[in-house]
C-alpha positions in Angstrom: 100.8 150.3 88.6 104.4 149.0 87.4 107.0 148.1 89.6 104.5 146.5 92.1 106.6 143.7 93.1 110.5 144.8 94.1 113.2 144.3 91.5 115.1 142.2 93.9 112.3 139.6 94.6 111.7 139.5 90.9 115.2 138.4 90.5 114.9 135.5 93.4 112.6 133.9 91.4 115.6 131.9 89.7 117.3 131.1 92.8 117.0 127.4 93.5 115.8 126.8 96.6 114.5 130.2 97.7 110.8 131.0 98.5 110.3 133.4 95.9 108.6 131.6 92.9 105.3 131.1 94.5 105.7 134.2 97.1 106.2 136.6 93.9 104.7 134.9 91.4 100.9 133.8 91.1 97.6 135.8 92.1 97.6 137.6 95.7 95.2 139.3 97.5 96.8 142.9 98.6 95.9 146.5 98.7 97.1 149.4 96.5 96.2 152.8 98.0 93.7 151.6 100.2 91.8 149.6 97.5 91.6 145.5 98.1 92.4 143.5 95.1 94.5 140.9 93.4 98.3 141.6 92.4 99.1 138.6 89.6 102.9 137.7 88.4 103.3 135.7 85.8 106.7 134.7 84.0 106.6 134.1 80.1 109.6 135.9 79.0 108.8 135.6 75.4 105.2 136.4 75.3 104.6 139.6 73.3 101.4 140.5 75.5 99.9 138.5 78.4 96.6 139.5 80.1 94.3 138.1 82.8 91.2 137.0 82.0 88.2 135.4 84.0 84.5 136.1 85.3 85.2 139.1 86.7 86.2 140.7 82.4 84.6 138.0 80.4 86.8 136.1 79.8 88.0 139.4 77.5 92.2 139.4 77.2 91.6 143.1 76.2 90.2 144.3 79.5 93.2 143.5 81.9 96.2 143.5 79.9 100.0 142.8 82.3 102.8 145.0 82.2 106.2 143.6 81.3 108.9 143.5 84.0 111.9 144.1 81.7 114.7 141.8 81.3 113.0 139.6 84.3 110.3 137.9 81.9 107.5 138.6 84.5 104.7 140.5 83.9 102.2 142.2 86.5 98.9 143.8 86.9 96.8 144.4 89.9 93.2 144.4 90.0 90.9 146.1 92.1 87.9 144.6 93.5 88.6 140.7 92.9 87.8 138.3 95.8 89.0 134.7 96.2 87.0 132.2 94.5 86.9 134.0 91.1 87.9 132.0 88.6 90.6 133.1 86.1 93.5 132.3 83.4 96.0 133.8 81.4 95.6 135.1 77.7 98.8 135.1 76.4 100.1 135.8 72.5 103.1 134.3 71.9 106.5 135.6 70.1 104.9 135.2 66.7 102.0 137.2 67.4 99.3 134.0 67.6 97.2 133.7 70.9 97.8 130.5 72.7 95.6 128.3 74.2 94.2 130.2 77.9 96.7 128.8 80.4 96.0 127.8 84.1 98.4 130.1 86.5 101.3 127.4 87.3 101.3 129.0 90.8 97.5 129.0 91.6 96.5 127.8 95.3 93.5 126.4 94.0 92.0 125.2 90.6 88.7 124.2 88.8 87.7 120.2 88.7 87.8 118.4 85.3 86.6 119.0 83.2 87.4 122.6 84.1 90.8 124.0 83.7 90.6 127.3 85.1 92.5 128.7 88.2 90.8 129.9 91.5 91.8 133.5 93.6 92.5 131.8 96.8 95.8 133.4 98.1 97.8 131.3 100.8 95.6 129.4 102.4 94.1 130.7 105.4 95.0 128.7 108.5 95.5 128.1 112.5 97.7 125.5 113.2 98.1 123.7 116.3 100.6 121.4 115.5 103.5 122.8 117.0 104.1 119.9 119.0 104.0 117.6 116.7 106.5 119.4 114.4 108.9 119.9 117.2 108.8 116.0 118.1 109.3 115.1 114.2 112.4 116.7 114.6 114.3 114.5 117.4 116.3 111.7 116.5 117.7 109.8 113.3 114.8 108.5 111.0 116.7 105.7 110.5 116.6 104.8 113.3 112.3 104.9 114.3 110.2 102.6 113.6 108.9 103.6 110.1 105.6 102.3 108.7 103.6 103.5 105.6 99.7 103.3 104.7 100.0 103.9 100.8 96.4 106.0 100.0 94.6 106.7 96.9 92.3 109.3 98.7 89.9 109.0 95.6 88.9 104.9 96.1 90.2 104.3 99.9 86.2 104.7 101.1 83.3 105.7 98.7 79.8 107.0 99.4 77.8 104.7 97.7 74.1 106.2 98.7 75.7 109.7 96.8 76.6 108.5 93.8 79.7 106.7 94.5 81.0 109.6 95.7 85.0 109.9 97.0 85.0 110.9 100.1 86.4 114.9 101.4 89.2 115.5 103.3 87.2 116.0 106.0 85.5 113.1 105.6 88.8 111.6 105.2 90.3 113.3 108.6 87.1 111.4 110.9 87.7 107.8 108.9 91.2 107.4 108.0 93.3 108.7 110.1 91.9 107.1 113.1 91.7 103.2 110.7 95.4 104.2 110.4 95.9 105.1 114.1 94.3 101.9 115.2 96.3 99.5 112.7 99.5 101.6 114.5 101.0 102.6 111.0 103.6 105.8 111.9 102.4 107.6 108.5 100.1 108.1 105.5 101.6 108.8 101.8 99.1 109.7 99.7 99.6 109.5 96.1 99.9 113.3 94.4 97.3 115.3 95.4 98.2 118.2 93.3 95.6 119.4 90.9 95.1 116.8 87.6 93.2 116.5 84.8 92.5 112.9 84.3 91.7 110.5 87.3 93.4 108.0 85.2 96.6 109.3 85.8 96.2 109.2 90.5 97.6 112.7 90.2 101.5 111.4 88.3 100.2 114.2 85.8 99.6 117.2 87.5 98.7 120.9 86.5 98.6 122.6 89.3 101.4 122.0 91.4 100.4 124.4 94.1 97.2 123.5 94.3 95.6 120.7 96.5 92.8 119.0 94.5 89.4 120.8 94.8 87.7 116.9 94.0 87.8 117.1 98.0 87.8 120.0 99.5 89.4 123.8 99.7 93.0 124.1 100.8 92.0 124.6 104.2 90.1 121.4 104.6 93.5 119.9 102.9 95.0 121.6 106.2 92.7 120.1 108.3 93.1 116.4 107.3 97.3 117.2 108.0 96.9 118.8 111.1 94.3 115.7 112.7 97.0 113.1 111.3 99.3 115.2 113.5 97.3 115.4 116.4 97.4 111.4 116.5 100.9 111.1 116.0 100.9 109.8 112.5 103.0 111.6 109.7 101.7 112.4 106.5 104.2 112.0 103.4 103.0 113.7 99.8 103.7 111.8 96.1 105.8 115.0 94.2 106.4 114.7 90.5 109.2 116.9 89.3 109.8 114.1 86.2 107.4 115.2 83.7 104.1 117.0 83.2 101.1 116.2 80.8 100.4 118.2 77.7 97.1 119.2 78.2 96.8 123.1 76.3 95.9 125.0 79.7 99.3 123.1 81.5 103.0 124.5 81.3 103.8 123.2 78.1 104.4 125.5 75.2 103.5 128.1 77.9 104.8 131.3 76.2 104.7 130.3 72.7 108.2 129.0 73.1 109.5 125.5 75.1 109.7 127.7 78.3 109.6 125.0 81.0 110.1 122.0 78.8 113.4 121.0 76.3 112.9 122.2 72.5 114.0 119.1 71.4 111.8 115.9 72.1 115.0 113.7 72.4 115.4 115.4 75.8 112.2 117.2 76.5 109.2 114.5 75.6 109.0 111.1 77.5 107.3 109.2 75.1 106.8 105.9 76.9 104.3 108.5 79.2 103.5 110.9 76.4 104.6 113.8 79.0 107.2 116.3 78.7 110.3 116.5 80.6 111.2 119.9 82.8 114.7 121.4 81.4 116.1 121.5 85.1 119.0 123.4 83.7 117.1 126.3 83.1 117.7 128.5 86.3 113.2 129.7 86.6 112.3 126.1 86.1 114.8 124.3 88.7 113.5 127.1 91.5 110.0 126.6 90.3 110.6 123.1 91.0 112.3 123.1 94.3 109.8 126.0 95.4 107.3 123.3 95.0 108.9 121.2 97.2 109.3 123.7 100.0 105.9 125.0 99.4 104.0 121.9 100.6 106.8 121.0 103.4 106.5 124.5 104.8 102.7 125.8 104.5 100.7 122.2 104.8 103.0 120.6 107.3 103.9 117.7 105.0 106.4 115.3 107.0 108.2 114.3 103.8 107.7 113.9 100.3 108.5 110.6 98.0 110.2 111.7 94.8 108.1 109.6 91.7 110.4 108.5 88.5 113.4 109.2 89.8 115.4 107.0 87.4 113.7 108.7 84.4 115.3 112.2 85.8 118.5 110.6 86.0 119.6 108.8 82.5 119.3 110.6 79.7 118.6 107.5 77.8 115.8 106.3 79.9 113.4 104.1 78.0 115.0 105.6 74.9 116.7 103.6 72.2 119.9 104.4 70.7 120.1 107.9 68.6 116.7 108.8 70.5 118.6 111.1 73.4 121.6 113.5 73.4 124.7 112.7 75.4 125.8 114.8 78.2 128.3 117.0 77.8 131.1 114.4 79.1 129.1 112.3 76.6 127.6 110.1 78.8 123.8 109.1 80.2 123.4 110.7 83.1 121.5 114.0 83.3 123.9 116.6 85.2 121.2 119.4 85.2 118.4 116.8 87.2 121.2 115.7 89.4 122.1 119.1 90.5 118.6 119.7 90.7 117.7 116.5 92.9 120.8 117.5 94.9 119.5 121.2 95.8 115.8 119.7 96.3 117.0 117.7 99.1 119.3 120.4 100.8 116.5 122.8 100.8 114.5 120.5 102.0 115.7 118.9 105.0 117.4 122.8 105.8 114.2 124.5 105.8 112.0 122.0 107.4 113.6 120.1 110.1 112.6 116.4 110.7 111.1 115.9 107.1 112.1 112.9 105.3 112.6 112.8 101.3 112.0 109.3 99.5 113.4 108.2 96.1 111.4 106.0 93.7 114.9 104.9 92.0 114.9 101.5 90.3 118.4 100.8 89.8 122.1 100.5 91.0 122.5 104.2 91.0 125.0 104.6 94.0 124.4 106.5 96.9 120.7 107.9 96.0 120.7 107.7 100.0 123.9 109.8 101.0 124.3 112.8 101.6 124.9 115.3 98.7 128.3 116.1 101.1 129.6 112.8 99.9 128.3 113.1 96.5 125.3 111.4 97.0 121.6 112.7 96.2 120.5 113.7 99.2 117.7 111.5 100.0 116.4 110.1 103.2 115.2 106.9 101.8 115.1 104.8 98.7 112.8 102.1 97.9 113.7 99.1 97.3 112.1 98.0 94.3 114.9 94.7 93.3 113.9 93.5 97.0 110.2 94.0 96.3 110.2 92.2 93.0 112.9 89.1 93.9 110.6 88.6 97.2 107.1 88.8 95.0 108.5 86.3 92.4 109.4 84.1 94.9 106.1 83.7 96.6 104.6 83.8 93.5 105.9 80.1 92.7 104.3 77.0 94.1 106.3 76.0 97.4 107.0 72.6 96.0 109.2 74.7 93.5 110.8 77.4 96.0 113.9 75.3 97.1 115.1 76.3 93.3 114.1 79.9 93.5 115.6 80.4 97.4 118.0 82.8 95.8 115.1 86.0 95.5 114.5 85.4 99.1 118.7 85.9 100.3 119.9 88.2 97.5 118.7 91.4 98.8 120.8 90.9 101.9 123.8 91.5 99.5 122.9 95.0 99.0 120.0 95.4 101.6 122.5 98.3 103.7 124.0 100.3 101.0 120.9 102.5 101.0 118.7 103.8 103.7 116.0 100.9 102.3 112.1 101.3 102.6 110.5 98.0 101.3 107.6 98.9 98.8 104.3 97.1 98.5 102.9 99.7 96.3 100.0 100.5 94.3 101.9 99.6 91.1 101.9 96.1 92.4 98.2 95.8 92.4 97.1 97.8 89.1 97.8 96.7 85.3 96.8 93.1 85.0 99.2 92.6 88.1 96.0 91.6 90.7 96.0 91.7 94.3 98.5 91.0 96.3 96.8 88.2 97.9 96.0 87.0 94.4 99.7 86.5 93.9 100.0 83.7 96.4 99.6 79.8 95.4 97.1 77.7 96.3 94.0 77.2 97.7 91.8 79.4 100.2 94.2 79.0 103.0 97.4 78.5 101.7 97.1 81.8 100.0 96.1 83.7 103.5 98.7 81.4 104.7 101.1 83.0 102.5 100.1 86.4 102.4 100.8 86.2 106.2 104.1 84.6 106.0 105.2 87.2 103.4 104.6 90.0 105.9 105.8 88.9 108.6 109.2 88.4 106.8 108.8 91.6 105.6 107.7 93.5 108.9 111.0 91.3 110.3 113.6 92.3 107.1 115.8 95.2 107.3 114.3 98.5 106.1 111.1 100.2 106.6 107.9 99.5 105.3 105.3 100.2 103.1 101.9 98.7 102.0 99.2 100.4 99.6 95.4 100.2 101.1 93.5 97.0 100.9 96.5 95.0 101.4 96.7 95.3 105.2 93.5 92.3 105.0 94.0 90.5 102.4 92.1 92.7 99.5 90.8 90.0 96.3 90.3 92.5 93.5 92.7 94.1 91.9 92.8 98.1 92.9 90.1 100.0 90.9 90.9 104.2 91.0 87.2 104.1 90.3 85.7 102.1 93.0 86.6 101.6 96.6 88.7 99.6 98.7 86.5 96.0 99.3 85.9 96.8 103.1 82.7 94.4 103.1 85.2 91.5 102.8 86.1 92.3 106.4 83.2 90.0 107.6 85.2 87.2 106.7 87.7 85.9 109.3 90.7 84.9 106.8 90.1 88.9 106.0 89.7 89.9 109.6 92.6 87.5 110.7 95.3 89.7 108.0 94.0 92.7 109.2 94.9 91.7 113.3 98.0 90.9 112.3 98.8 93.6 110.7 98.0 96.0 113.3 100.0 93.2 115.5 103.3 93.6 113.3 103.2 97.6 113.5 103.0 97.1 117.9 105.7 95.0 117.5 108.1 96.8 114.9 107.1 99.6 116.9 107.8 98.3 120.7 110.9 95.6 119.6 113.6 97.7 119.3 116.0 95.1 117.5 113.3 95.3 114.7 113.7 98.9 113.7 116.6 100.9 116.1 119.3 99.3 113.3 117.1 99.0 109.7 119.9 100.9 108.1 123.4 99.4 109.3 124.9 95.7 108.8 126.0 95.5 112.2 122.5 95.1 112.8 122.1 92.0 111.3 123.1 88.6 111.1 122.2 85.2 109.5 121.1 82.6 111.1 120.1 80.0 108.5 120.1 81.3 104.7 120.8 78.1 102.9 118.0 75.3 104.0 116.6 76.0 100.4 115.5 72.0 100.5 113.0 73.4 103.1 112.4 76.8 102.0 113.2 78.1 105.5 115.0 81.2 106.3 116.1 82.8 109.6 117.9 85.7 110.9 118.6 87.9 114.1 117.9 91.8 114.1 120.2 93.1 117.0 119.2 96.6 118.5 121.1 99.0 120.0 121.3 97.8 123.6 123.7 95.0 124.0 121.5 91.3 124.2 118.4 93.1 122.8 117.9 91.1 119.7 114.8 90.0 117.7 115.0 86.2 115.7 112.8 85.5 112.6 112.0 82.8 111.0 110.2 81.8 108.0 109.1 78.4 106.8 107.7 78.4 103.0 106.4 75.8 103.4 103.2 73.9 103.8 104.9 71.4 106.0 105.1 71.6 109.8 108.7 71.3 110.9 108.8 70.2 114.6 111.8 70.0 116.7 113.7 72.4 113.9 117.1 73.8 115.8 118.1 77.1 115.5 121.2 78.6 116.7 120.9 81.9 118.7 123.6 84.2 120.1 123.0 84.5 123.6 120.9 82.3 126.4 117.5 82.9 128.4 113.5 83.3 127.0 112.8 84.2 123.2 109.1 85.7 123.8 107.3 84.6 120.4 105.9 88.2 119.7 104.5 87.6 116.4 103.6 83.8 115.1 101.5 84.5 111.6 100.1 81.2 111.4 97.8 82.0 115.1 94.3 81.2 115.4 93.5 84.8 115.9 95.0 85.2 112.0 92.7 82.2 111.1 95.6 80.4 110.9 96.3 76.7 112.3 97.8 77.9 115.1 100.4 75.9 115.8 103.7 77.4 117.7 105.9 77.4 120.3 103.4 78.1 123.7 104.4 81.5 123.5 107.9 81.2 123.9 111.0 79.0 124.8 114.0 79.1 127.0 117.3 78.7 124.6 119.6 75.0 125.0 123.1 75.2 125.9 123.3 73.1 122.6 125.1 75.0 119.8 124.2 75.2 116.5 124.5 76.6 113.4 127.8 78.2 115.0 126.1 79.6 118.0 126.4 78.6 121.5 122.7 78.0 122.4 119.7 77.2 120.5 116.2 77.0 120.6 114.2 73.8 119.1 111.2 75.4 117.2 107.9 74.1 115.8 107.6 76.0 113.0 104.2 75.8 111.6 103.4 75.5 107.7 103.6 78.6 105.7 104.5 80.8 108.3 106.7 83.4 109.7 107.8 83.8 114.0 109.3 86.4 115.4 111.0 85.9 118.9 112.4 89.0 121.1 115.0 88.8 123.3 115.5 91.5 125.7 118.9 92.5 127.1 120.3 92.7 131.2 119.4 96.3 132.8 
């Protein structure tokens, strides 16, 4: 049986950015001689004997002992008569002669539910798609450019079964519900938090296992296929959570794997995040950087993903990162930053958007890090998008505060402009803003019953009108009032109230017109497609700006008033003449607002203001956000 797998895939396997880790490596169903089996690769270059063990021997490391691959560090054995959905590990005894904990295959397709850890003979998932279409379309154009909004999803607590249990729904189950909700509400994708295999719901899949293997708590990998491909087949892109940070420690994961710090640093000032209690991937080790990147391609290339968002991506990058001093090592210039994760971020992203055309790749990066957004060509990262987490907290703390207040606090509403087009911006309203003792997002607004709805709405329609695509985590597209339980389910019976009801039309109402104004999305990315109107009426908490789109005339004005005062007759200078359409007022009566406004629109004055040569004289309604389109000649 040696020499099984060729000696020049064995030596892909530490090529960044190459297929072969989970094409080599892993369990396989294949034939030797006629005879139907599994071939299984595993690399632990240190171990002195690894076996497989499982139903099939008893769990018995003596019965299917590996053969070593030489200087490779793989080892290989193929069994005979093994079908998919056995269940099996790895025995392995380390360099000092000790057997370690059984450890789950790091390349299985599919794996056991908690409380089990073992893996499951699966093979590549088995699959017809008919998505070619949909692929092909993804790939036309500059993403910077389309109009990009994102339903956040927990698929564990977005819709329970209550008369089973309280049982999560399947991805089946998921495919007939919430893809069509999503469809309706006219969000462009879904981006589910990590699906990979994981141990502890407490952790929404940021601690995987199994990083090729798609949660069994719904479904097998081909039902994981199906939800994708029925997203696709409504036009609505589905983006992945990926967690190349860290990894949990739990005995059966990567960590310790061969008896030695295989995928993980030796030393704990570099390899051990302790504000998670995780360990840290040693991306400069050659395997564990195409492991990595493999990953990535994996899910972009055999479940269709559209895109994935990269979690932590300031912890990969400092050294120091929630460390104090003398509790991390310097780079080898001395300084913070991590050269190895950079390189590895960088080679992610090229082998990403090369092998998968019209993907997008988001970074979760919480500081000034420049250029996470650029191209690696420039000596950037590589990255589609970033969010923009010092937008998303400036703009929460601001609405956060009574209005009577905001005219001293106008300053979180204007200073993200500063910055708001040196990244390719997506503006996060995420689950970590509705977990922890944080509450809802509704719960963060002031006041009473309607001034809060009132708010709510204001908030995003100013968002829906600011630079930079969006992003909202389920329940807060209508107003959810509990904070977000992983246990439980969104609060979908709260829909029978018409302050819920009201969010939940405007919502779907922003998306059409983000979608259909091209001033509001065509330029998201580049100053020249913005301009201020008003940024300084801080005494009345309003704030008002034009989005311009690509097509000379075709602009978009917004305005926000922060207040629970009415301004009538309110002058606002705009750039050129004829009828501002008001697409979007939030304060409507079919929001459940007061609906007050502007009749549905209003010719511009030849009476300048605010620098401009025309003007419109707006009602602006209390705590409330308009937006008006202009369309250009021809």
């Amino acid at each position: 049986m040696h020499g099984a797998i060729p000696d020049q895939d064995l030596w892909r396997i530490t090529h960044t950015g190459s297929d072969a880790p989970y094409r080599v490596l892993g369990a396989h169903a294949t034939e030797r001689d006629g005879v139907a089996g599994f071939l299984f690769a595993l690399w632990a270059p240190n171990a002195r004997r690894v076996s497989v063990v499982g139903d099939f021997n008893q769990w018995d490391g003596r019965s299917n002992v590996m053969q070593h691959r030489g200087d490779s560090g793989v080892w290989e054995l193929f069994i005979p008569g093994l079908k998919k959905g056995e269940h099996y590990k790895f025995e392995l005894e380390g360099p000092d002669g000790k057997l370690l904990p059984l450890k789950a295959d790091p390349l299985a397709f599919a794996a056991q539910i908690r409380p089990e850890t073992g893996s499951i003979l699966h093979d590549e998932p088995n699959f017809q798609w008919n998505d070619a279409g949909w692929i092909e379309k993804r790939g036309e154009g500059d993403p910077r450019k389309k109009p990009i909004a994102i339903y956040e999803v927990h698929l564990g607590s977005w819709a329970r079964v209550p008369e089973e249990n309280n049982r999560s729904l399947t991805y089946r189950e998921l495919a007939e519900r919430l893809i069509p909700y999503v469809k309706d509400l006219g969000f462009s994708h879904i981006e589910l938090l990590p699906v990979m295999e994981h141990p502890f719901d407490g952790s929404w899949g940021y601690q995987p296992v199994s990083l090729f293997a798609p949660t069994s708590r719904f479904g097998t990998p081909e039902d994981f296929k199906h939800f994708v491909e029925v997203a696709h087949q409504a036009g609505i892109g589905i983006l992945l959570d990926w967690v190349p940070g860290h990894f949990p420690v739990d005995g059966h994961g990567l960590g310790y794997f061969d008896g030695t710090h295989l995928y993980e640093h030796a030393d704990p000032r570099q390899g051990f995040h302790q504000e998670w209690g995780t360990y840290i991937y040693n991306f400069g080790r050659a395997e564990v950087s195409a492991f990595l990147v493999a990953n990535a391609r994996f899910w972009l290339e055999k479940y269709h993903l559209d895109g994935l968002r990269v979690d932590a991506v300031a912890s990969m990058l400092y050294l120091d990162y929630s460390r104090k001093a003398g509790e991390w090592i310097p780079n080898r210039y001395g300084g913070n930053e991590n050269i190895e994760a950079i390189d590895f971020m960088r080679r992610m992203n090229e082998t990403a958007y090369a092998a998968c055309p019209g993907v997008i790749t988001v970074a979760e990066e919480s500081t000034a890090w420049p250029g996470v957004s650029h191209p690696t060509y420039t000596g950037g990262l590589g990255f589609g998008f970033k969010w923009n987490m010092g937008w998303m907290h400036d703009t929460l703390r601001y609405m956060q505060q009574d209005p009577i207040h905001r005219r001293y606090h106008h300053n979180d509403l204007t200073f993200g402009l500063l910055y708001a087009f040196t990244e390719n911006f997506i503006l996060p309203i995420s689950h970590d803003e509705v977990v922890h003792g944080k509450g809802s997002l509704l719960g963060r607004m002031p006041g009473d019953e309607w001034q809060r709805f009132a708010n709510l709405r204001a908030y995003l329609g100013f968002m829906w009108g600011h630079p930079g695509k969006k992003l909202v985590f389920m329940g807060c597209e209508f107003g959810q009032v509990g904070e977000w339980n992983h246990n439980g389910s969104v609060d979908w019976h709260v829909l029978q109230y018409p302050v819920h009801g009201g969010t939940q039309a405007l919502m779907r109402d922003l998306n059409r017109a983000y979608r259909e104004i091209p001033a509001l999305h065509e330029r998201d990315c580049e100053a020249s497609g913005f301009e201020w109107i008003v940024s300084d009426d801080s005494d009345n908490s309003i704030i008002g700006w034009v989005r311009k789109g690509e097509k000379e005339g075709d602009i978009a004005v917004v305005v926000s008033n922060f207040t629970p005062v009415p301004r009538t007759g309110y002058r606002l200078g705009v750039p050129h003449p004829g009828f501002y359409r008001e697409a979007v007022n939030t304060d409507a009566g079919i929001y459940n607002g007061s609906n007050m406004g502007n009749a549905g629109g209003l010719f511009a004055d030849e009476i300048g203001s605010q620098s401009r040569p025309y003007s419109l004289c707006l009602t602006l309604p209390p705590l409330s956000t308009i937006i008006f389109e202009r369309r250009g000649e021809g």
